[in-house]
Structures are given as structure tokens and as C-alpha cells.
N, C-alpha and C positions, 0 to 999 in steps of 0.2 A: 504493500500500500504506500509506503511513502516513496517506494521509485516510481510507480505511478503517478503520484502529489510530483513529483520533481518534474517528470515528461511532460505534465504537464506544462508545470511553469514553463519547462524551458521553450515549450510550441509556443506560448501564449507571449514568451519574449522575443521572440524571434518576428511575431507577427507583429507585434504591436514596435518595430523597429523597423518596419516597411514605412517607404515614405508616403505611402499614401493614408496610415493611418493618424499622419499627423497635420495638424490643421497647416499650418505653417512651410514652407519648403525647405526639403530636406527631414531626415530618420532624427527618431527621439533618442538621446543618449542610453546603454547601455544599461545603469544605472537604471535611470528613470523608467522603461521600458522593463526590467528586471521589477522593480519596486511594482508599478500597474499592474503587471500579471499575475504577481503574488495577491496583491493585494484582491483582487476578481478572483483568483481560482481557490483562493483559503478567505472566500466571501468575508473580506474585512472593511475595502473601503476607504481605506487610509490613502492618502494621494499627496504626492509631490510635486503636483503640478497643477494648475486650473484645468479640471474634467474637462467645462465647457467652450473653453476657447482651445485651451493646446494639442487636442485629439478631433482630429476628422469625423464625422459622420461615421466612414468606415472602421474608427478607432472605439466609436461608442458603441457600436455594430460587436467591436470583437470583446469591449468589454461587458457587453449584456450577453456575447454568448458565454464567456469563462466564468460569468458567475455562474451561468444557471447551471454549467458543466460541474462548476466548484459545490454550490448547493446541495444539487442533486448527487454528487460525490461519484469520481473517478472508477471505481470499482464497480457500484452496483451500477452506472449508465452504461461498462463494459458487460457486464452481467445481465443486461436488459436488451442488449444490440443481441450480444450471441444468444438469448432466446428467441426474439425477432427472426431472426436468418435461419438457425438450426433447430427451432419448435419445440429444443428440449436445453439440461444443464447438467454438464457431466458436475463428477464430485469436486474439483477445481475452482468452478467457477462459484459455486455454493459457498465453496468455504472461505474463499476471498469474498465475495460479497458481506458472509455470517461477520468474518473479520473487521468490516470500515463499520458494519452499522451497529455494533454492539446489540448485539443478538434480534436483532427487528424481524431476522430470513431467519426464524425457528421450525418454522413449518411450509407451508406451499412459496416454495421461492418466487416462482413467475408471479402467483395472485400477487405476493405482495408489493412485487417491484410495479405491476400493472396500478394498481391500487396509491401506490405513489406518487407515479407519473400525473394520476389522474386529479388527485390533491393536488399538487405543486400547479397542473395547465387550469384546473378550474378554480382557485386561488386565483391566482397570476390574470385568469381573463374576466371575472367579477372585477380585480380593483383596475383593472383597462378599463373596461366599460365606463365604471362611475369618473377615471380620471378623465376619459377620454370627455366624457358629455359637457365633465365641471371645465374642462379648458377650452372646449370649443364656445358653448353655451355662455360663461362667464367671464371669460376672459380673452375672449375673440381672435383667439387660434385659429388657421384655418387645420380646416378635419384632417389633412396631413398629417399636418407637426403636432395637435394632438392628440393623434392614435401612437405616435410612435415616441414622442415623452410619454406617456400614460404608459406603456408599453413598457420602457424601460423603467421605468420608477415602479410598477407592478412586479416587475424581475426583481429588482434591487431590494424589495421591501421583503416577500416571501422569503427571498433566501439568504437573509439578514447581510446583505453587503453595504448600501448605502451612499453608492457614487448616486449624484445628483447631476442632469444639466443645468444647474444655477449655480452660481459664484459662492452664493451664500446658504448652500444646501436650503431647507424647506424653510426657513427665516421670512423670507417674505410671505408666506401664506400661515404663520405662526396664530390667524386669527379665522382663517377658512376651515370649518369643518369638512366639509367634503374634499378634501385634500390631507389634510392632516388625520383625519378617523380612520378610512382604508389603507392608507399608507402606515398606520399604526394596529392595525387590525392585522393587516398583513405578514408584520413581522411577528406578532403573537402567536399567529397562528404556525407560523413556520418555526419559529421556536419553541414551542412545547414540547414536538417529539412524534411522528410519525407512530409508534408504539398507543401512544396516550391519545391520540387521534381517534386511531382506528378501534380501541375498547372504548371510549366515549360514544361511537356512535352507537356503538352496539349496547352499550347499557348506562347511558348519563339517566337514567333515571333510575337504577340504582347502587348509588354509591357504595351499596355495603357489598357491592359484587365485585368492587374494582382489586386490581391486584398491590399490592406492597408499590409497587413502580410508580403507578398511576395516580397514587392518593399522595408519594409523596411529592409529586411534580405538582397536579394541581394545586391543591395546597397549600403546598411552597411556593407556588409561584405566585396564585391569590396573596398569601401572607408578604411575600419581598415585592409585590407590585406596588400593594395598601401603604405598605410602610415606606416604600419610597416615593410615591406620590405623594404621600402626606408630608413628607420630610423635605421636598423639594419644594414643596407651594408656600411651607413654611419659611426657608428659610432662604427662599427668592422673591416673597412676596412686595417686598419694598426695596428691592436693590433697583436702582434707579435703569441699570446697565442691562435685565432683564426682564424679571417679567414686571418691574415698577409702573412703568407707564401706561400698562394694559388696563384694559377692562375687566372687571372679574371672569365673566365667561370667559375672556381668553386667556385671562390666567390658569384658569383650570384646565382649559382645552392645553396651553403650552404645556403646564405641567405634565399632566396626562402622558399627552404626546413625548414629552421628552424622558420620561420614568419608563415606555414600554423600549423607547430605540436604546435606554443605556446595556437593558440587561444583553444585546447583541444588535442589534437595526441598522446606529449607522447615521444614519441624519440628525439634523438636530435643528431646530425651530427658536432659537435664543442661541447667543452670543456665548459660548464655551467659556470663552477665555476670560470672560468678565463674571462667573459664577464667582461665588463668596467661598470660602477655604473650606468651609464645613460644608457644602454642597458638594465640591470635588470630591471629599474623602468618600462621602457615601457613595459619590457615581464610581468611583476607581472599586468600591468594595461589591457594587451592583457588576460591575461589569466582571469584573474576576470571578465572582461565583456564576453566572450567564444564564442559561437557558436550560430545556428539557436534552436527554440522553437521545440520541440517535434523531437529531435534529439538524437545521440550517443555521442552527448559534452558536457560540463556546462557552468560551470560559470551564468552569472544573466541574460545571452542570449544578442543580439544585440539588439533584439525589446525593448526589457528593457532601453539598452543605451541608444537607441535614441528616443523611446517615450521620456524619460525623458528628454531628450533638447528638443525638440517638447514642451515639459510642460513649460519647462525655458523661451522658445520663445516666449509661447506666454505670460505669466506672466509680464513679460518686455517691451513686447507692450503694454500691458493691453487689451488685446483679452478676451473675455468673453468664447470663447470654443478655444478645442486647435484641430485644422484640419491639417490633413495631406493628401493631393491628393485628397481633395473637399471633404474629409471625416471626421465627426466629432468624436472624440474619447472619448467613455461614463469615464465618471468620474470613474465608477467602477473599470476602464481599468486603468486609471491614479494612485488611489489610489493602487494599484497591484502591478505596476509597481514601485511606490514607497517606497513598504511595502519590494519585493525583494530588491532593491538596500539595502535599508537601513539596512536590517534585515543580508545582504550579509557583510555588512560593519562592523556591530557589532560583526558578529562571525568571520573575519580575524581578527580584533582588537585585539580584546579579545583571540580567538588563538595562535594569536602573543604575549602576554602578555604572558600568560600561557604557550607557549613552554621556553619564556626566563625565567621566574622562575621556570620551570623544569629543565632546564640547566646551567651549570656554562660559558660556553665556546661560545655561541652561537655567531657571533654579531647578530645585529638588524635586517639589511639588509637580511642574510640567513634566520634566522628565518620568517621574512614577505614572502620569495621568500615559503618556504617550504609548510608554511600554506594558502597562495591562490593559490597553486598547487595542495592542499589535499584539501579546499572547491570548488575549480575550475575544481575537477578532471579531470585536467592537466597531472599529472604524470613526471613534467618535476623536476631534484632536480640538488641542487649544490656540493650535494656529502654528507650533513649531515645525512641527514635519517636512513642511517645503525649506524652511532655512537651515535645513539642517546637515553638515556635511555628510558627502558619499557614506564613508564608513558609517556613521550613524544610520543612515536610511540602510544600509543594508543589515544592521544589526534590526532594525525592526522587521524587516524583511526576514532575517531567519527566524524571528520570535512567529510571525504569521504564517510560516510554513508548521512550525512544531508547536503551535497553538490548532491550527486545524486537524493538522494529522493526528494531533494526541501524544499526551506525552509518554504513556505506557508504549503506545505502539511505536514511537522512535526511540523507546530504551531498548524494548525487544529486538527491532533489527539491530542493534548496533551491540548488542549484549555479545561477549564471546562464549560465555559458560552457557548452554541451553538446553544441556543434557539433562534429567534427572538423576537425585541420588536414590541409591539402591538401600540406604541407610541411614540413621539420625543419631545426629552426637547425644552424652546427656544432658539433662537439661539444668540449667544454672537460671538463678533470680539477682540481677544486677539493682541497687539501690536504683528506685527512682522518686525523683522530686525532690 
């Protein structure tokens, strides 16, 4: 999977380095063209350049097709071609597929992948519709150019990436409902999780049926939605630089809107860089925890989050298993879930670290916000990214390749020990705490 993530990128640098993809005459540097492709095919969004002036039509063309290629994920779109062609899937292609999407292909592989496609195209062409009408209808588009922004911003939104063709991402329509709701809808729904989807349809109307997965994605996600919309209307309500000047509806609407794009979306309807300090930290802690499991989002996922206080919980009572909803959760699960967080933690650190001694300028704050947007592919930035030298953009650039592909699955390929032992040492209790 991740020389796949790589093939990609490298096709989608190579394309977007043709000079026809660039607005301007003459190929986009090396760099920048490397940075755009990562950024569409590990659906992040981050840009080092202005989307809408420095890329061609055909440039926007190849970055709406690598996201949705990034989205809908490299393996299982290979896994859905060769069922298409060959009508059937030997054992290979299963197991690479089971691989990218954390266990989504448990049972009828083609249904599911069929079943997915069919979410991601009727998503994608419900928020065309409503963009296409609001742009044409209200803002005197001709039906062209607004079926094909609506189009793209419909791509961008389901599979949380985030490129905008406007200067100022969704900022100017930061008071339009019918612009900001589907476009905010959209990333919701591509974020919760393919898995949680499809048992929702089949039984949201009984909750006591759902599985361990499902109650804690919703949930959790209900819960860090609540609490971050509440925490962001709060404590941008009077900053003058955001939502100050609005009107209460559209304070709520920004709000709203900008609490569903932190936890992976991508756009943003207010000024980033002029949030208040205590805003940041929550957005940099929304985005790092992200979205549902085997989704269009990142970050170290909800399941993650809150298995992980489920661990704490029970630790602290002295509970011998940690259960959640009568259900006991295998250690394997725990150590997993610990192995992400932690492993998540080390490389924003450490990114963080490394973009401030690549830079003279940076502060600490921007630099943190930049790099758990590029592990979190988030795509949300404060504004530094484009001034930022080479080496820096490509350090964010590998955080959104092993932000998307997962950090488990890029320690695995790169592990040299991968054998099993045939034996276990004894066991020893190191002090802890």
C-alpha cells in the first residue's frame, strides 16, 4: 500500500509538471508540483501556491481527479477496476484491499466496493446539484462554470481535501447557507466511515443493535462536534478579526461550518491566522484526533480517542478488561490503538521540531498548527505554507504521505523483524509512574 500511495504521487507529479497544467507559461517547479500531488492524493489540501490563478483548468482537472483517486484510496479503486474487467477477485486482491481499508472488505468484497463507489458518486452529485443551482441562480455564473466549481468543490468536500477555486477558500460565502451546509454536510459524511454508513442505514433506528465501532464513532463524533462548536462560537464570538462582525446567524453558521472542516474538510470560512490562541489549540487537538476509521479523513481517528480513555478508565478503577457496551476489547485492539496515538504524537513533535529549525521566522504555535494539518490531513493552514522554504514544504509533504497511509502500515513495511516468535520470554513488572 504505501508503494502504491508513492506511484501515485509520483504520476500525479509528473502530471501536474506538464506545462499545460499550469496557468502561466512554462512547468511548475519540482517542489511545488511534488507538494500539489501529495497534497490531492493523501486528500489534505495544503497548497503552496494560489489553486486558482497558478494551475490551469487542466491543472484543476488533475487535481479533482487525485483527490477522488486519493479518497476513494489507491488499492481498493485497483480492486474495483480488476473486478470490472475480470467479474471476479483472486485472494491478492482481497487482501490488499482488507489491508488500506481496515477491515471495511470482511465479507462480499465487490458489494462493498460497488456500495462505495455508489456513496462517494451520489454524495458528490446531490452537493453539485444544490452548488450548481446556488451559483448559477444566485450569483450569476453562467451554467458552465457553475456545474464545474460545484463539481469540484462537491469532490473536494466528500473526500475531505479542501482545494478551493477562490483565493480565500469559502471566506466569502462565510454567510451563504446553501454553500457552506452541503459543502459541510459533505465532509461529514465522508468522514464518519464507510463501515458506520452502511450499518446506519440498515439499522439507525436501533441503536442498541449497533456494533462497538459504530456507537463509538457516532458518538464521539456527536460529542467532539458539540464540544467544538460550542468552544469555537465561544471563544471567537467577539474577536473582531473573525466571527466579530457577523451576525449571529452567521456566526453560528461560521462556526458550525468551520468545527465540521477542522476535524478533516479543509476549507475554512474565517481568517485562520487571526483565531485567538485558545481556538488554535483546540483546532490543532480536533484535527489530530480526525475522523471515522476507514474513511476520507485522518488524523489517529475517534475510535482511537476514545478507546484510549476507555483504557484510562479502566486502569484507574483497576478493571482487569476494558469493556465498552458489554463488550470486551482484545488487548490487541488496545495495544493498536496505543501504538497510533503514540506513534501520531512523535511525528507532530518531531515535525514540529524540524519545520522550526528549517525556518528562521516561524513561531511555535504556527509551526504545530501547520504540521498536525499535514499528519492530520486536515489541509487547514495559517497562511505559512507558501513562505515556506523547499525543505520545509517537503517535510510537510512526507508528514501527508504517512498521515494518509497510516502510521502502522508505514512501520510495517519498513519493519525488518516480521517473523513470528515461536516463544515468550518470562515475564517481569517494571515500576510504573
Amino acid at each position: 500500500m504505501p508503494i502504491a500511495f508513492l506511484g501515485a504521487v509520483a504520476v500525479g507529479t509528473a502530471l501536474m509538471m506538464l506545462p499545460a497544467a499550469r496557468a502561466d507559461p512554462g512547468h511548475a517547479p519540482f517542489v511545488t508540483a511534488l507538494f500539489t500531488a501529495t497534497s490531492a492524493v493523501c486528500v489534505t489540501g495544503l497548497a503552496v501556491v494560489d489553486t486558482p490563478t497558478y494551475w490551469s483548468t487542466f491543472g484543476h482537472v488533475l487535481i479533482t481527479v487525485l483527490s477522488q483517486i486519493g479518497g476513494f484510496g489507491i488499492m481498493t479503486l485497483a480492486t474495483l477496476l480488476g473486478l470490472l474487467v475480470s467479474r471476479r477477485l483472486g485472494l491478492r486482491s482481497r487482501l490488499m484491499a482488507q489491508t488500506e481499508s481496515n477491515g471495511l472488505f470482511d465479507g462480499n468484497v465487490g458489494g462493498v466496493l460497488i456500495r462505495v463507489a455508489l456513496v462517494m458518486l451520489v454524495t458528490e452529485g446531490a452537493i453539485s446539484v444544490v452548488l450548481t443551482l446556488r451559483f448559477w441562480l444566485g450569483y450569476d455564473y453562467s451554467f458552465g462554470r457553475a456545474v464545474w466549481e460545484a463539481v469540484f468543490h462537491a469532490v473536494q468536500a466528500f473526500n475531505n481535501v479542501g482545494f478551493a477555486l477562490y483565493p480565500d477558500s469559502l471566506v466569502r460565502f462565510v454567510g451563504d447557507w446553501w454553500i457552506c451546509m452541503p459543502l459541510a454536510l459533505g465532509v461529514f459524511t465522508g468522514a464518519i466511515g464507510f463501515p458506520v454508513l452502511f450499518e446506519l442505514a440498515r439499522e439507525w433506528r436501533k441503536p442498541g443493535c449497533w456494533s462497538t465501532h459504530t456507537r463509538l464513532t457516532v458518538w464521539g463524533t456527536v460529542l467532539l462536534s458539540s464540544l467544538g462548536f460550542l468552544i469555537f462560537l465561544s471563544f471567537e464570538w467577539s474577536n473582531p478579526n473573525t466571527l466579530g462582525p457577523l451576525g449571529t446567524p452567521t456566526k453560528v453558521l461560521a462556526a458550525f461550518t468551520q468545527d465540521i472542516m477542522t476535524r478533516s474538510g479543509g476549507f475554512n470560512s474565517i481568517d485562520l491566522g487571526s483565531m485567538n490562541a485558545e481556538t488554535v489549540a483546540v483546532t490543532n487537538a480536533m484535527m489530530f484526533i480526525g475522523g471515522g476509521s476507514a474513511s476520507t479523513a485522518g488524523g489517529i481517528r475517534v475510535t482511537t480517542f476514545l478507546l484510549l480513555a476507555f483504557v484510562i478508565w479502566a486502569e484507574v478503577r483497576g478493571e482487569p478488561d476494558v469493556v465498552i457496551s458489554k463488550r470486551r476489547i482484545a488487548e490487541e485492539t488496545q495495544r493498536q490503538a496505543v501504538t497510533v496515538a503514540l506513534l501520531g504524537v512523535a511525528l507532530v513533535a518531531s515535525g514540529t521540531l524540524g519545520l522550526i529549525a528549517l525556518t528562521d521566522d516561524v513561531p511555535f504555535d504556527r509551526a504545530l498548527f501547520e504540521v498536525t494539518s499535514a499528519f492530520a490531513t486536515t489541509g487547514l493552514s495559517t497562511g505559512i505554507t507558501p513562505t515556506l522554504p523547499p525543505s520545509g514544504q517537503i517535510l510537510l509533504t512526507v508528514l501527508m504521505y504517512v498521515g494518509r497511509v497510516g502510521t502502522i502500515a508505514v512501520g510495517t513495511a519498513i519493519a525488518l523483524n516480521t517473523r513470528r516468535r515461536l516463544y515468550r520470554y518470562p515475564e517481569e513488572r517494571p515500576l510504573v509512574g
